[in-house]
C-alpha positions in Angstrom: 20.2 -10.3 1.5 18.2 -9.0 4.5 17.9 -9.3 7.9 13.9 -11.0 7.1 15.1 -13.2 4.3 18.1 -14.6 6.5 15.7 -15.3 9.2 13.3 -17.0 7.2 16.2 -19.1 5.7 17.5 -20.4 8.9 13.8 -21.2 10.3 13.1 -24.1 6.6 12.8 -27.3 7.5 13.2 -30.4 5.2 10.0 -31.3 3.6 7.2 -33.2 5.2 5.0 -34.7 2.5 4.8 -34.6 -1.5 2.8 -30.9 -1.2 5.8 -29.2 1.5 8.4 -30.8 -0.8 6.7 -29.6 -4.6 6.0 -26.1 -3.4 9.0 -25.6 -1.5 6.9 -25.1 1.6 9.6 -25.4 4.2 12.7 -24.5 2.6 11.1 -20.9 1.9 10.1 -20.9 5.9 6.6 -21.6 6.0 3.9 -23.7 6.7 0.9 -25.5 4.9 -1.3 -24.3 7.2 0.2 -21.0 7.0 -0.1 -21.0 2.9 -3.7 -22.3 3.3 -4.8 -19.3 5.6 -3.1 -16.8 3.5 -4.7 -18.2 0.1 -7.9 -17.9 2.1 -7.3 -13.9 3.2 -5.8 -13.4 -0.7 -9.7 -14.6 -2.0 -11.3 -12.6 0.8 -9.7 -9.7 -0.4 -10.2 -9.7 -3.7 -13.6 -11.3 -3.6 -15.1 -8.0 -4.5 -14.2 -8.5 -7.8 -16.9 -10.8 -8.1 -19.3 -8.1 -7.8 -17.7 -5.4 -9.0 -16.6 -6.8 -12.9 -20.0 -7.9 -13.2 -21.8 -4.2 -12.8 -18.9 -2.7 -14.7 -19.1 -4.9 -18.0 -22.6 -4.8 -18.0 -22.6 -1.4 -18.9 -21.4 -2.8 -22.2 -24.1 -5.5 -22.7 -26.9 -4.2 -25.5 -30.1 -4.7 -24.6 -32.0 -7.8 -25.4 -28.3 -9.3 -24.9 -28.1 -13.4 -24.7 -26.3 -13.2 -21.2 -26.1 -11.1 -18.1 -24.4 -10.3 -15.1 -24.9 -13.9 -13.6 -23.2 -15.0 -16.2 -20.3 -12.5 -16.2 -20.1 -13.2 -12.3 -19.3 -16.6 -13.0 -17.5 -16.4 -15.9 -15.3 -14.0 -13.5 -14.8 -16.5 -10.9 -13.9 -19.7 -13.3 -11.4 -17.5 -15.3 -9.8 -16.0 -12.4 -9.7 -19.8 -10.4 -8.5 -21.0 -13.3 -5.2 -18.4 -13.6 -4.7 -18.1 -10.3 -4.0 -22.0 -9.7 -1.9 -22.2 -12.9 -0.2 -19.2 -11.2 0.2 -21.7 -8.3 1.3 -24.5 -10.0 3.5 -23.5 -12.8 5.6 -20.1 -10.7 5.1 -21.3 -7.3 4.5 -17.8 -6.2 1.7 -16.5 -4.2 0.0 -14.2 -6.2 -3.6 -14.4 -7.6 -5.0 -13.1 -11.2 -8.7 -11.8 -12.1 -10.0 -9.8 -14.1 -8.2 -6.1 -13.7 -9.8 -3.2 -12.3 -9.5 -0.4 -15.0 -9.1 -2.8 -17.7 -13.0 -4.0 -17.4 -13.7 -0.2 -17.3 -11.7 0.6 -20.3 -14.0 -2.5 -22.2 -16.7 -0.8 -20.7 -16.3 3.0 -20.9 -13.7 3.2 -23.8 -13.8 0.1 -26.2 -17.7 -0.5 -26.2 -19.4 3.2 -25.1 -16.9 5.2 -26.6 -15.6 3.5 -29.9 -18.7 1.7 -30.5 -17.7 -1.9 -30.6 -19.7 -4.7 -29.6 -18.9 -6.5 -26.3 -17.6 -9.7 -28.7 -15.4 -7.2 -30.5 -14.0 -5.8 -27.2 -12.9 -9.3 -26.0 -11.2 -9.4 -29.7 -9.1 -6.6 -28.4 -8.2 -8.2 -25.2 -7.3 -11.3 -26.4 -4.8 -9.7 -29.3 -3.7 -7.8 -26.0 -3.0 -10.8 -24.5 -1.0 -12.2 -27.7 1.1 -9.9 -28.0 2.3 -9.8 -24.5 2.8 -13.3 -24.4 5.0 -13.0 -27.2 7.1 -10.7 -25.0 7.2 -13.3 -22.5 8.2 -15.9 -24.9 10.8 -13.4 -26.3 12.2 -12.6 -22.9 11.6 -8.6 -23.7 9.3 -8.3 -20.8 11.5 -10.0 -18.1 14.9 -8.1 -19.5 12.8 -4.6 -19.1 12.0 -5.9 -15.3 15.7 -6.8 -14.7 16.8 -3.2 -16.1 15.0 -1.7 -13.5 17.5 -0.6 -10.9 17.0 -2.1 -7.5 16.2 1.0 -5.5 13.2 1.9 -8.1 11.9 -1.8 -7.4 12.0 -0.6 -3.8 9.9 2.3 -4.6 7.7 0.2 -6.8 7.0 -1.7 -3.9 6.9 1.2 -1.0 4.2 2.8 -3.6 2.0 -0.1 -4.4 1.7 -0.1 -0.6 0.2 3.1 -0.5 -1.6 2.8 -3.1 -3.3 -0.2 -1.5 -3.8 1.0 1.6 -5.9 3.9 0.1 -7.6 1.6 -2.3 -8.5 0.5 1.1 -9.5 3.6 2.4 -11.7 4.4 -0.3 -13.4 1.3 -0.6 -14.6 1.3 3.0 -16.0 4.6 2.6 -13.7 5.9 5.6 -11.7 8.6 2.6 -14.3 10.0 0.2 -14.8 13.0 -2.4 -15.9 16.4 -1.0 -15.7 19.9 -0.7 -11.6 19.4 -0.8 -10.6 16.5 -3.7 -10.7 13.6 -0.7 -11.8 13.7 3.0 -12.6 11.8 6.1 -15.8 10.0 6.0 -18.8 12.2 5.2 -18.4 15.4 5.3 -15.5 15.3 7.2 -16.5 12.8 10.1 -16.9 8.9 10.4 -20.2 8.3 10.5 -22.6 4.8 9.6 -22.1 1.4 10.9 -20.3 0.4 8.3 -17.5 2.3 9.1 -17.6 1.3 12.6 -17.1 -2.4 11.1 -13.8 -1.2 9.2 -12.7 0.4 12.2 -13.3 -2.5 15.2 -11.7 -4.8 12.2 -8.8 -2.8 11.5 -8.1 -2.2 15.2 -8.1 -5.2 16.0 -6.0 -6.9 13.3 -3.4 -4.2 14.6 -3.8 -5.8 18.2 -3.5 -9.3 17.2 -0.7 -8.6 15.1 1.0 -6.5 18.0 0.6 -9.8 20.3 2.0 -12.2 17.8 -1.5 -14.0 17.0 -1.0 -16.2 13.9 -4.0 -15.5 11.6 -3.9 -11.8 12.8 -5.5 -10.6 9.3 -7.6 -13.5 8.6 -9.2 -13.3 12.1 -9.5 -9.5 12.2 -11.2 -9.4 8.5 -13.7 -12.5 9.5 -14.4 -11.1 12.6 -15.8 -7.8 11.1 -17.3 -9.7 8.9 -19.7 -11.4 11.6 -20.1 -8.0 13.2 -21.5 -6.1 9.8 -23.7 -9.7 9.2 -25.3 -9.0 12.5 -25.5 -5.3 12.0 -27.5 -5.8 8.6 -29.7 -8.1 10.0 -30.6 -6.1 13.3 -30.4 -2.6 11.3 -30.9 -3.1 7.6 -28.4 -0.9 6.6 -29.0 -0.9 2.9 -26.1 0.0 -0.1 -24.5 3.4 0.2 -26.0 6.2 -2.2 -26.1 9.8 -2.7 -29.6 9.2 -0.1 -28.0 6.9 2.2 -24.4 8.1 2.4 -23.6 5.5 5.9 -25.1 2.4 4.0 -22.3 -1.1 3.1 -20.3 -0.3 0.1 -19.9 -2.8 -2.9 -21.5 -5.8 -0.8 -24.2 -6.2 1.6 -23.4 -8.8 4.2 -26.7 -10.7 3.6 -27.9 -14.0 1.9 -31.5 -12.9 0.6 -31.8 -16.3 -1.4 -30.4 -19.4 -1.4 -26.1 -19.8 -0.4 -25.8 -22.3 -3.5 -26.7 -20.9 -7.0 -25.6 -23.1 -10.3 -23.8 -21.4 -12.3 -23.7 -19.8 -15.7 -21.3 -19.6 -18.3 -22.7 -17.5 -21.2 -20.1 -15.3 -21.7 -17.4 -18.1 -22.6 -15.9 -17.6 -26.5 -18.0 -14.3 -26.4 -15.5 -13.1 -28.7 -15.0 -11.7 -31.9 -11.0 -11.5 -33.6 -11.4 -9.2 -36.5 -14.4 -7.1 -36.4 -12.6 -4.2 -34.5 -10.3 -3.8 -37.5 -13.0 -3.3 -39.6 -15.3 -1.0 -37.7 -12.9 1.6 -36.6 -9.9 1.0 -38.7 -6.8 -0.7 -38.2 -4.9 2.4 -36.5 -7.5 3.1 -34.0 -6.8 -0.8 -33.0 -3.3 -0.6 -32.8 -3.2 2.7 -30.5 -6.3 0.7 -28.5 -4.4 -2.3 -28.0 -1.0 -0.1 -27.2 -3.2 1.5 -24.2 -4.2 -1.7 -22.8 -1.0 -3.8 -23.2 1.2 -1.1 -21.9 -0.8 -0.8 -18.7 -1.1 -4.1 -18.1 2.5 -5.0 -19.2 4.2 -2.5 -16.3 1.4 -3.4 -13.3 2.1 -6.5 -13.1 5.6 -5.7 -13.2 4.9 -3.6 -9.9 2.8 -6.0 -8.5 5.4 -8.8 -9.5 7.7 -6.6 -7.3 5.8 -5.3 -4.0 4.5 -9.5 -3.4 7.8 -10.6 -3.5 9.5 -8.3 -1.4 6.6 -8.4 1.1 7.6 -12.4 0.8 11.3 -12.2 1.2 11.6 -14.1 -2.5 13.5 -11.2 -3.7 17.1 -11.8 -4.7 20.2 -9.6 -4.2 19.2 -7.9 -7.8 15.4 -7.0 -7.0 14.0 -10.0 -8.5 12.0 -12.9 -7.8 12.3 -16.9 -8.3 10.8 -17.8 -11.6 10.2 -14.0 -13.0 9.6 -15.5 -16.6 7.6 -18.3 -15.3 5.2 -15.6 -13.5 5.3 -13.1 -16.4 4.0 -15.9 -18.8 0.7 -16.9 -16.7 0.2 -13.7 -16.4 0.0 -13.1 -20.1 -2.0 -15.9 -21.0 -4.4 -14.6 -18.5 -5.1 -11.7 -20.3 -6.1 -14.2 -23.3 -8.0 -16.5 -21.4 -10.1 -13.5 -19.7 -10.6 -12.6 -23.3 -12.0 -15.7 -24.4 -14.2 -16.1 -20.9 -15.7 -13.2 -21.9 -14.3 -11.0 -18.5 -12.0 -8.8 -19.6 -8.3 -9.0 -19.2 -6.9 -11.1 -16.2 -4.0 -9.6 -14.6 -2.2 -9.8 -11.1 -3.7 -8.4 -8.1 -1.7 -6.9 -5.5 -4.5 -7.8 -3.2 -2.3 -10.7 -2.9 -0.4 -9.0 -0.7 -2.4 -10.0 1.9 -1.9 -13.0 2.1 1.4 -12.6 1.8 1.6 -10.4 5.1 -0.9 -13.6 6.7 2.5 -15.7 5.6 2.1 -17.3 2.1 5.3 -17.6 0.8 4.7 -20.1 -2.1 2.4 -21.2 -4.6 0.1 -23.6 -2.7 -1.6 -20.4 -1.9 -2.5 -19.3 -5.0 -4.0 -22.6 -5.0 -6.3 -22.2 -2.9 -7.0 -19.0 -3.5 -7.6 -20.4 -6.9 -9.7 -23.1 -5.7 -11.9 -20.5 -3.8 -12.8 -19.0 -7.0 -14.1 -21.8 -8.5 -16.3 -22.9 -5.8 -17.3 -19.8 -5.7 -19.0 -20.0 -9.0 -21.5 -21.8 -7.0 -21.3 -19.8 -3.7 -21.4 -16.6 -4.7 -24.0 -15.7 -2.2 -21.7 -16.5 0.7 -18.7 -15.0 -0.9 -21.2 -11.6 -1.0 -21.2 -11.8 2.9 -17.8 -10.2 2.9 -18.3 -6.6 3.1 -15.4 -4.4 1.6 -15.3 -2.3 4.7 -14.3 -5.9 6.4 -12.0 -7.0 3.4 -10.5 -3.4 3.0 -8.9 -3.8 6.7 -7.0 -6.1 5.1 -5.7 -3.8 2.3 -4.7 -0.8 5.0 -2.9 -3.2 7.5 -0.9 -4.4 4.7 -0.1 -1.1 3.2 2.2 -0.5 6.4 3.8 -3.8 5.9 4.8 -2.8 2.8 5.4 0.8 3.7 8.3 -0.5 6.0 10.7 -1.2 3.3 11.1 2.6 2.5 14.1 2.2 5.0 16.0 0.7 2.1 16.2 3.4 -0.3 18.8 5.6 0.0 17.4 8.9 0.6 20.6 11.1 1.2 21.2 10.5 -3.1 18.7 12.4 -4.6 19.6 10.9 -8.1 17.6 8.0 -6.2 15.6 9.8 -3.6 13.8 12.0 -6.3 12.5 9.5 -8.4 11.8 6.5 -6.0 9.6 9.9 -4.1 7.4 10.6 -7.2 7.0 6.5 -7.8 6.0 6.3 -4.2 4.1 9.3 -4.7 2.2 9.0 -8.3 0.7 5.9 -7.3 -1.9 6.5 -4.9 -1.7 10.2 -6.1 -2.8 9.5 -9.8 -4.5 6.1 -8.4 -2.5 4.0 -11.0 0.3 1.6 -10.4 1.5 2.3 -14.1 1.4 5.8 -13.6 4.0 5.7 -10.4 6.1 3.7 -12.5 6.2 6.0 -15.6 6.7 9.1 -14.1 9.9 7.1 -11.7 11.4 5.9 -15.3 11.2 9.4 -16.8 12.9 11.0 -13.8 15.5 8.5 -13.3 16.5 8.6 -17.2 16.4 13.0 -16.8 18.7 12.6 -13.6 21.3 10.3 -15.2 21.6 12.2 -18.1 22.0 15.8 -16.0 24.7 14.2 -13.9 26.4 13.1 -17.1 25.9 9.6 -16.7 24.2 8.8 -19.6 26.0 5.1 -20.4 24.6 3.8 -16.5 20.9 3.8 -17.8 20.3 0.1 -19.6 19.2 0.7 -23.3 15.4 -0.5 -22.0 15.1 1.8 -19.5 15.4 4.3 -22.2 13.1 2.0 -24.0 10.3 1.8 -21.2 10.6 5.6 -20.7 9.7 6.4 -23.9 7.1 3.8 -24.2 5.3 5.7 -21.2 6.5 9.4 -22.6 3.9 8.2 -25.2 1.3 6.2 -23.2 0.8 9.9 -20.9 0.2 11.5 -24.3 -1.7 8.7 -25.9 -5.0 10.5 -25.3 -4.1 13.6 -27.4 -2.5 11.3 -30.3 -5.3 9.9 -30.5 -7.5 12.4 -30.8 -5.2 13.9 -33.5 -5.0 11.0 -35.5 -8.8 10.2 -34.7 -10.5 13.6 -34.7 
């Protein structure tokens, strides 16, 4: 156990009401109004998804199509309020669910664009997606592959999800961006735009607060930025960024041009067709289809599952966290009910880590980070004030928090060192979780077997490793089998 876990032991408290003593509030060292502010900094960070799902999935909607991206918006926000409280309630862990980035794409991009299915029949996919992982849940596969990972990988799991969040981050605020070299500071080299003075003032100053010991330290820098870009737009009109106007907001413009209260609509719910995949494109193509999507979902989660709880100090001595199965199994049935809401598969966020670094330490924050959602269903408008240059401070500041644990791998053993460095590495590298992983459980297996110590790998390491042997060769399989 560590130095941070000990310490937050010794600070519990016995509980003070019904909600401290159901979540565990106290005994795991927090407070309510420490959970409440990091569910709030959770929702502000992920808010974008809100936006962004929307204008990715409608890329799949024909034209003439009986719903839009209002309703996908919305559909977005109930699903993910919904998961994210169940998440809350049922594994008392502070992590939120909507629907994943890379996922919608592959609805978008790969299911609908490029196999020619219909949105409905997409969501078929998804939810089978989801079925199947449950049943892993159910079957305890999926929690014995997490516990066969050994504990130092999990470290690097987490160390790599930080960087890859930070430069999520990054990217999102425009401050890294293509150019002449594959990425590069600002444009063309320099910081330039208001917008990423906002990211800059908010980051600096969450970095300050934090330094000083101010409770609220992320919360406070991300809403502060967010009431210096709101008065930026409205004195400068900034506009959205664009090959033409390379300094304008990102994904969000911190305005309300309408009303703060629009009523929802749900016309994407049981947009969803079971079988007529199979038929289209044949009953192969939706079986390697499926594979993709479950086995990218099945193994971030698995990361995220890891990075949030260390960040939390819920690990235990063996890598793990309190109620893995309980967590494992919302998230699977997340993936079904984003199916059915018509949104795309609903996974775990590590956005969550966020709060996490503001102090959440139980479920009640997924609450109300789940609770957020759903009003915003009718706020959406307000929840658009949040730039992602203000929300991405967020993302960086956390990165280092997670960063810190790279002190516990045991870099002097390279059987270790070399594979928890390419996890670490591959993630933000190859900007995929599931990618870090793979490439750590290949090398680890390679390393075990070269020293001669073939009988210390568990059986479903070996299992997992050649799982994602064939997931980073899926795309010419497929095309073999395909044409």
């Amino acid at each position: 156990m560590s130095t941070k876990q000990k310490n937050a032991q010794s600070q519990s408290k016995a509980p003070v009401n019904s909600i401290d003593k159901f979540f565990h509030v106290s005994e795991r060292g927090s407070t309510i109004a420490q959970e409440i502010r990091g569910g709030f900094v959770t929702f502000f960070a992920m808010a974008y998804i809100l936006v962004v799902n929307p204008l990715i999935l409608s890329n799949a909607l024909p034209e003439g199509s009986a719903f839009g991206t209002q309703d996908i918006a919305a559909g977005t926000a109930l699903v993910a309020g919904i998961v994210t409280i169940l998440m809350g309630v049922v594994a008392n862990f502070p992590m939120a669910l909507a629907a994943g980035m890379g996922l919608n794409a592959m609805v978008a991009f790969t299911l609908v664009l490029g196999s020619g299915l219909t949105y409905q029949e997409a969501m078929g996919l998804i939810v089978w997606e989801g079925i199947l992982i449950t049943l892993l849940v159910l079957t305890g596969f999926r929690e014995a592959v997490f516990r066969a990972v050994p504990l130092q990988l999990k470290t690097a799991i987490s160390v790599g999800i930080g960087l890859f969040i930070a430069f999520v981050g990054l990217i999102n605020a425009g401050i890294i961006r293509p150019g002449g070299t594959p990425v590069q500071l600002g444009v063309n080299g320099s910081l330039a735009g208001w917008p990423a003075v906002v990211f800059v003032i908010g980051l600096l100053l969450t970095i300050v607060l934090y330094i000083r010991k101010v409770k609220g330290a992320i919360l406070i820098g991300m809403l502060s930025s967010t009431v210096l870009a709101i008065v930026l737009q409205l004195l400068l009109h900034l506009g959205q960024k664009s090959e033409e106007n390379p300094t304008g907001w990102g994904q969000t413009i911190p305005e309300i041009t309408g009303s703060p209260v629009a009523v929802p609509q749900f016309g994407t719910l049981v947009q969803v067709d079971m079988f007529g995949a199979f038929t289209k494109i044949g009953p192969l193509a939706v079986v390697l289809l499926i594979f993709s999507l479950m086995l990218a979902d099945f193994f971030d989660t698995m990361g995220t599952m890891v990075a949030i709880g260390s960040e939390a100090h819920l690990i235990d001595k063996e890598g793990n966290p309190p109620r893995s199965k309980h967590i494992l199994f919302i998230d699977s049935i997340a993936a079904i009910l984003g199916g059915v809401g018509g949104v795309s598969s609903n996974t775990s966020y590590i956005e969550s880590s966020a709060g996490v670094g503001e102090g959440a330490r139980t479920g009640l924050a997924s609450v109300v980070t789940g609770v957020l959602f759903l009003l915003s269903t009718f706020l959406s408008p307000l929840v658009e004030l949040v730039p992602t240059e203000a929300a991405s401070t967020a993302l960086v500041f956390v990165g280092f928090l997670m960063m810190t644990q790279v002190l516990d791998i045991e870099w002097t053993k390279p059987e270790i060192a070399i594979p928890a460095f390419l996890t670490i590495a591959f993630m933000p590298f190859a900007y995929s979780i599931t990618v870090g992983i793979g490439i750590g459980f290949i090398t680890y297996c390679v390393i075990q077997v070269a020293q001669g110590h073939l009988k210390k790998v568990h059986p479903l390491m070996w299992v997992a490793s050649l799982l994602f042997i064939f997931y980073f060769v899926l795309g010419p399989i497929q095309h073999a089998l395909l044409g």
